[in-house]
C-alpha positions in Angstrom: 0.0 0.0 0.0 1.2 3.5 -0.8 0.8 6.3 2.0 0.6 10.0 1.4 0.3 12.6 4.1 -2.8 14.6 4.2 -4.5 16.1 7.3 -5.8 13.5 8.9 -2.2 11.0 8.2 1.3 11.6 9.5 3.9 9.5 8.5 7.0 9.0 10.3 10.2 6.5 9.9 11.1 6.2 13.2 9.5 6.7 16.7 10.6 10.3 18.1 9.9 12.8 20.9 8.7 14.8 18.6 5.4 12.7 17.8 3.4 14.2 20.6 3.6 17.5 18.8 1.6 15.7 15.7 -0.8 14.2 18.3 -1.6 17.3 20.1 -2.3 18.9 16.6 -4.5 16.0 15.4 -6.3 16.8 18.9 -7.1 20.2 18.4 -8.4 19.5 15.3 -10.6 16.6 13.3 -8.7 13.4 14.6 -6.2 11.8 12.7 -4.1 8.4 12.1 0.2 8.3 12.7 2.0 5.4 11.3 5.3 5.0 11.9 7.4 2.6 9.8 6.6 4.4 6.6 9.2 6.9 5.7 7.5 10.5 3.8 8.0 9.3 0.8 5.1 6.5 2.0 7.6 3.9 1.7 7.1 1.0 4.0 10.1 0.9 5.9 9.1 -0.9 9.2 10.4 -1.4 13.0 12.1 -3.7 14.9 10.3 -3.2 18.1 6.5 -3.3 17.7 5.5 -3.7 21.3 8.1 -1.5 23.0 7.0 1.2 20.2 3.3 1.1 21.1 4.4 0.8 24.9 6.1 4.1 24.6 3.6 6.0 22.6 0.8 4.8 25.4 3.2 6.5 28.0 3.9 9.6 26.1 -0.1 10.2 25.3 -0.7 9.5 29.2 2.0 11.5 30.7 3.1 14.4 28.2 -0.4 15.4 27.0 -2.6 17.8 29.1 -5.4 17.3 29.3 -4.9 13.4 29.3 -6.4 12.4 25.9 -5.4 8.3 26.9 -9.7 8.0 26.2 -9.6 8.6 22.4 -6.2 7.5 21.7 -4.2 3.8 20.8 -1.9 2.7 19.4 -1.4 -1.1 17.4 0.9 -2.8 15.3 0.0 -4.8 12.1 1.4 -5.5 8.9 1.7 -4.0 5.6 4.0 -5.7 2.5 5.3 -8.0 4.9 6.6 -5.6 7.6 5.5 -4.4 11.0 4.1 -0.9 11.6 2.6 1.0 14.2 -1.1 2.6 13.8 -1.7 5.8 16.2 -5.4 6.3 16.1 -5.8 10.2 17.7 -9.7 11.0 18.3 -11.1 14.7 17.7 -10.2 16.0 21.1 -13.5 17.5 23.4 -11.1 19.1 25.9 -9.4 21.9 23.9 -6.9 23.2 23.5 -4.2 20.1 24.5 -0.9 21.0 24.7 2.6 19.6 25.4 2.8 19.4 29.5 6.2 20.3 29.5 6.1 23.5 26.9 2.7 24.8 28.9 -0.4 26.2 27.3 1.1 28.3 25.0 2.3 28.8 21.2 5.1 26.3 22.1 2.7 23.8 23.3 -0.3 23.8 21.3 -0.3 22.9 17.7 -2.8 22.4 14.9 -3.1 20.4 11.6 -2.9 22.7 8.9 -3.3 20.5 5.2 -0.6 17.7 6.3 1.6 20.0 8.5 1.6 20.5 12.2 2.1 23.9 13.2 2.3 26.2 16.5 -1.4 27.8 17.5 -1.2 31.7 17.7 -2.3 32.9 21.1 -5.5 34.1 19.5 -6.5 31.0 18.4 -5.6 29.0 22.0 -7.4 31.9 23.6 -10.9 31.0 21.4 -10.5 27.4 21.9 -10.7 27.7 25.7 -13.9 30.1 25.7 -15.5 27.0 23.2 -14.2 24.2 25.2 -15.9 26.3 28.7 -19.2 26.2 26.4 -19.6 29.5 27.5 -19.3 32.5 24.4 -17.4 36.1 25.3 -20.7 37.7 24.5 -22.4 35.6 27.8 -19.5 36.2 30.6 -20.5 38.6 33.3 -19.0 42.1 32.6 -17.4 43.6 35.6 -20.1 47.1 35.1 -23.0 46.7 37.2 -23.5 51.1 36.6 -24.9 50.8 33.0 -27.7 52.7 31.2 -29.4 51.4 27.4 -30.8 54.7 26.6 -30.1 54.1 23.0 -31.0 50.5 23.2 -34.5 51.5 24.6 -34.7 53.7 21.6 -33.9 51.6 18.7 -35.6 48.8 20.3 -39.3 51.6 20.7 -38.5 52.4 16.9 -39.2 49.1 15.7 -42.0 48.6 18.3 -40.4 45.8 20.2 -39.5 45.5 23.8 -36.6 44.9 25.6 -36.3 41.6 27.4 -32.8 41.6 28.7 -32.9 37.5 30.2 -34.1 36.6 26.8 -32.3 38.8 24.7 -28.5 37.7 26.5 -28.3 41.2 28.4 -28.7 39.8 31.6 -27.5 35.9 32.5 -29.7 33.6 34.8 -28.0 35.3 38.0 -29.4 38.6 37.0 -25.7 39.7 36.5 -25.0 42.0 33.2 -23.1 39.9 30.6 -20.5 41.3 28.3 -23.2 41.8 25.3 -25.0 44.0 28.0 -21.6 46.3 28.0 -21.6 46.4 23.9 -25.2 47.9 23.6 -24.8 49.8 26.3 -24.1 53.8 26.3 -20.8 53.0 28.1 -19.7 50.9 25.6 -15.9 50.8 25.5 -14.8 50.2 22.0 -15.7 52.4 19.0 -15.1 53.2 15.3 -12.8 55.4 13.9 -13.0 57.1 10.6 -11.5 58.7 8.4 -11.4 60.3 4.8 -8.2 61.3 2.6 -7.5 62.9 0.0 -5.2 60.8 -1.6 -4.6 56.8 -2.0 -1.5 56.9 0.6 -3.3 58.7 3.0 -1.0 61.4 2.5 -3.8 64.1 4.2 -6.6 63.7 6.4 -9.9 65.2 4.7 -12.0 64.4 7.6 -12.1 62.1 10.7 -14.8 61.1 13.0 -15.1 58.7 16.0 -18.3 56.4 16.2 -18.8 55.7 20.7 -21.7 54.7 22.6 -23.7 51.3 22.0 -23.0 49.5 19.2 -26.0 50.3 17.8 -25.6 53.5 17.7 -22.3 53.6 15.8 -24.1 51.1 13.6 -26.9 54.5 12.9 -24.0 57.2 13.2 -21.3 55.3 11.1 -23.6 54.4 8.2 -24.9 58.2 8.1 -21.4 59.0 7.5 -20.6 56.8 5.2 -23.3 58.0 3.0 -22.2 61.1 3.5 -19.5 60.5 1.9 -20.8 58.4 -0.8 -20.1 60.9 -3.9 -22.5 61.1 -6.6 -22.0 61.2 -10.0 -24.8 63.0 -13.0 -25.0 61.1 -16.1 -27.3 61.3 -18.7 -29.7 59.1 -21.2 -30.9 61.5 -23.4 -32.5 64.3 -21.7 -32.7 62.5 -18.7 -29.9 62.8 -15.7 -29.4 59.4 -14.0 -27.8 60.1 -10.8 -24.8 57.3 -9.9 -23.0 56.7 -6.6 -19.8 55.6 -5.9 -20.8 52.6 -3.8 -24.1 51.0 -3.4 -25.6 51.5 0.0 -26.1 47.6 0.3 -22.5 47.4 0.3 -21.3 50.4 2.7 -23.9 48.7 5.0 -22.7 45.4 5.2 -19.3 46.6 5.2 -20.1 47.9 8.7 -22.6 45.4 10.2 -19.8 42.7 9.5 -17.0 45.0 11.5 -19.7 45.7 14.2 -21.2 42.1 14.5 -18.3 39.6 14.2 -15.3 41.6 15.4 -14.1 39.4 18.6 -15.1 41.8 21.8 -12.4 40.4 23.5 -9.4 41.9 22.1 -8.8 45.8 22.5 -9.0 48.1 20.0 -11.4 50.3 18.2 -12.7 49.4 14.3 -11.1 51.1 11.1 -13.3 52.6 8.4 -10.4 54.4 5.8 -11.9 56.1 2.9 -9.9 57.4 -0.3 -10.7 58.3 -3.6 -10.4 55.2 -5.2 -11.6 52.6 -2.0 -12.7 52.3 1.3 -11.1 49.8 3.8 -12.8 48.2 6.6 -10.7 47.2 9.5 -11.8 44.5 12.0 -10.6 43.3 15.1 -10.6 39.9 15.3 -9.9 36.9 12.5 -12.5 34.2 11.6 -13.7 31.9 14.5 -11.3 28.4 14.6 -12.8 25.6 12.4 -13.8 27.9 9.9 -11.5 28.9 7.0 -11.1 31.4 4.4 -12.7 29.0 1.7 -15.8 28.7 3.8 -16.4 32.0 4.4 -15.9 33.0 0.5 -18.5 30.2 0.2 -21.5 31.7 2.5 -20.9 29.3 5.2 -22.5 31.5 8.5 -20.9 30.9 11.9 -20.4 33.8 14.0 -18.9 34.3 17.8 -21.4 36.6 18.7 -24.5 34.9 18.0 -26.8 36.9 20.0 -25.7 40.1 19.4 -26.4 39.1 15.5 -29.7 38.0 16.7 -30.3 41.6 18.2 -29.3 42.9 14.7 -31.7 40.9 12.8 -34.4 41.4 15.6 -33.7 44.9 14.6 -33.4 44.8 11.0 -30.3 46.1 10.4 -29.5 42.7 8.9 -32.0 40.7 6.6 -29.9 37.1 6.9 -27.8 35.0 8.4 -24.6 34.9 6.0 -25.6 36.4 3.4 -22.9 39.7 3.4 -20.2 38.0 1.7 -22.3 37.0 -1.3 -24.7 40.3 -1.5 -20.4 42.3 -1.7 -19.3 40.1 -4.5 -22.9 40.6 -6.1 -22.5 44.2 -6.3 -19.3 44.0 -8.7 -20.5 41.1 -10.8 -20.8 42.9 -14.1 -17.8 45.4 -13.1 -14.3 45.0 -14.2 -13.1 44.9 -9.9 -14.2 43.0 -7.3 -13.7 43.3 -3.4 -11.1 42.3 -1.5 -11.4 39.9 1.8 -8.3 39.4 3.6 -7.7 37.4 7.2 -5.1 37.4 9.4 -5.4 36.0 13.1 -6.5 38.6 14.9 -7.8 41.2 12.1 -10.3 41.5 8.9 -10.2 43.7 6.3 -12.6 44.3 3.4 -12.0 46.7 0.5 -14.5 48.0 -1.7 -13.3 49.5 -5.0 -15.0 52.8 -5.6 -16.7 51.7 -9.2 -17.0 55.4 -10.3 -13.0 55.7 -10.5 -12.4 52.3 -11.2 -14.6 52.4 -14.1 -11.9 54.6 -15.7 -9.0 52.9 -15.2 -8.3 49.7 -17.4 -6.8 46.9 -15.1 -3.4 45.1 -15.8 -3.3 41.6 -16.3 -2.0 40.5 -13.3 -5.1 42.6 -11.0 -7.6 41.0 -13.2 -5.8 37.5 -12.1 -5.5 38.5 -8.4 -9.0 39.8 -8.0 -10.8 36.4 -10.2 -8.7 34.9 -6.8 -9.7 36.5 -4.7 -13.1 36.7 -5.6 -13.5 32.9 -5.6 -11.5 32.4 -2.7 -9.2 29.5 -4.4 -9.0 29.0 -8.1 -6.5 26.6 -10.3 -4.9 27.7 -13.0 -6.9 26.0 -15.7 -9.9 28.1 -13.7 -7.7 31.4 -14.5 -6.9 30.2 -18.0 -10.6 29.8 -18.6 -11.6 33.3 -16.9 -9.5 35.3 -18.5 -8.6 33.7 -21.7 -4.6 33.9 -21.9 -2.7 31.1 -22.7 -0.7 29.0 -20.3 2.5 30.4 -20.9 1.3 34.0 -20.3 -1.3 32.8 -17.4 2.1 30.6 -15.6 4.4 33.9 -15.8 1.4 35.9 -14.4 1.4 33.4 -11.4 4.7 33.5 -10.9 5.2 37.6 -10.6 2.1 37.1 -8.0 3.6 34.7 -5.9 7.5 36.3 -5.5 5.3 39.7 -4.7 3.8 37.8 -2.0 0.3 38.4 -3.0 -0.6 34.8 -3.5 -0.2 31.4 -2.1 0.6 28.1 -3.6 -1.8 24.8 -2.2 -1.3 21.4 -2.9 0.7 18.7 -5.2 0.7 17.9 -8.8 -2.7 17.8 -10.0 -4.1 19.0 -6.9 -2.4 22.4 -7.1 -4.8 25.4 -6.6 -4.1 29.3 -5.6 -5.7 31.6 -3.0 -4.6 35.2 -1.5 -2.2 34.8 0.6 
């Protein structure tokens, strides 16, 4: 039989110290299977010692693993082209994060499987696996503000004849104690937005700049005002009629900011960017995608959100329509234009960029931005996909790749045939 790494299999010549780290990874994610005996090629190589193998594997899950993970782990020889190997069978863990006793719970100690790699967890991510091992969401943790006032809650809640119920809404937990979702709609709300417009692409000069305080709700009314405000429109004519065009859709400029405001992770300090220039505005979120999701499935539609109840209070309110719907109704917008928005994660920050049509309209792209934004408008693309988009010939498409990749724009995934691209 002929092995190949993938996510879920680790291959490894010889038993090591360093196998825990590929169990502790397979833990914090979907399970997985080691073999040793097989070298990476997935060459059968075999081991002398079966039993003294799967004796000290058994010792190493049991005593260098925290939590103790001995439940949904073993470990059994059999055979394979007529030499002995050792199976490590490593369950989807239910106590995460797990970590390497000796390192501590910590980058140095917690790893993840990432394609067929194991590799360190950022603090971020060890941080979010804890508040979802605990069962218990940021968004539902007593705040440590018993003095607070909803004065704007009461209001938005009046104008769209509802009433506030603050056990059912999350406000309040079954103790009667305020929860952190209570401080983000309340008028003491710590975090904010900040804006800002300039006058140039490099922001060079400051136009204007505004900061957005008080419940989230009302920086969702005050920040959308402004953006609007600063939506420029643009007279054109059919005949003797004008037709009056904006710069942006307000569908977009609204989800824009509902996406900062709902799934920004609370947790972390900071305040929410909105950067306006003539050509684009930037949205700036604190926080990266929740763990278990990826870039592909957002790109996709696929809704999960940290803050589940404060996006129920948005849709109870109508400032959303849907769960999961703001990444499609953004790439919708720019369908039949020649730019498309830009979605970019990093661990602990989103950041959306909406082309301004009205300039962009003008400007004829090169050929390598109409092969960046085709990927990173379908999230990952191969480059028969590109070919076919764009209509250049493989020699031209491959040289196109290339340039993207050494700039660091892009990313290459996969082996042989399964090669694909995505922004890096």
């Amino acid at each position: 039989m002929t092995y190949k790494e993938s996510a879920r299999l680790e291959l490894k010549e010889l038993f090591t110290a360093d196998i825990k780290k590929e169990i502790v990874a397979f833990l914090n994610c979907d399970g997985g299977t080691l073999i040793i005996g097989v070298d990476d090629n997935g060459t059968v190589i075999g081991v002398n010692d079966a039993k003294s193998i799967i004796e000290r594997v058994s010792a190493m899950i049991h005593e260098a693993i925290r939590p103790d993970p001995s439940l949904i782990c073993s470990a059994e020889e059999f055979v394979d082209n007529g030499k002995t190997l050792v199976r490590v069978e490593v369950g989807r863990g239910v106590k995460k994060p797990y970590y390497i006793y000796e390192k501590g719970l910590k980058p140095s100690g917690v790893y993840l499987r990432i394609n067929n790699t194991s590799q360190q967890a950022s603090e971020y991510a060890i941080k979010q696996m804890i508040m979802e091992s605990e069962n218990n969401a940021y968004e539902s943790l007593p705040c440590m503000q018993s003095d607070l006032t909803f004065d704007y809650l009461n209001f938005a809640f009046k104008r769209a004849k509802m009433e506030v119920k603050e056990k059912t809404l999350g406000i309040k937990n079954s103790d009667g104690e305020y929860t952190n979702l209570a401080l983000w709609l309340s008028d003491q709300c710590p975090f904010s937005i900040k804006a800002a417009v300039f006058d140039d692409d490099y922001k060079s000069n400051f136009v204007d700049r505004k900061e957005f305080s008080g419940s989230l709700l009302k920086q969702a009314d005050d920040a959308y005002e402004y953006l609007r405000l600063n939506n420029k429109k643009h007279g054109d004519y059919d005949g003797l009629v004008r037709i009056d065009k904006s710069d942006y859709d307000d569908l977009v400029l609204r989800e824009g900011l509902l996406n900062c405001l709902i799934h920004r992770d609370y947790s972390l300090n900071g305040s929410n960017i909105i950067n306006i220039y003539p050509d684009r505005i930037e949205y700036i979120s604190i926080g990266g995608l929740i763990s278990d999701m990826t870039y592909s499935d957002m790109m996709l539609g696929v809704s999960r959100t940290r803050n589940e109840k404060l996006a129920d209070i948005f849709f109870r309110l109508h400032y959303v329509e849907a769960y999961g719907t703001g990444v499609k109704k953004i790439q919708g917008d720019y369908v039949n234009t020649t730019v498309s928005p830009r979605f970019e994660v990093s661990d602990n920050g989103f950041l959306l960029v909406l082309p301004n049509k009205t300039v962009q309209a003008k400007t004829k792209l090169t050929d390598d931005e109409l092969v960046y934004n085709f990927i990173a408008e379908t999230g990952k693309t191969t480059r028969a996909d590109i070919q076919e988009h764009t209509g250049f010939k493989i020699t031209k498409t491959l040289g196109i790749i290339s340039r993207l990749e050494e700039s660091g724009k892009i990313r290459k995934n996969g082996k042989g045939k399964n090669i694909y691209y995505s922004i890096k």
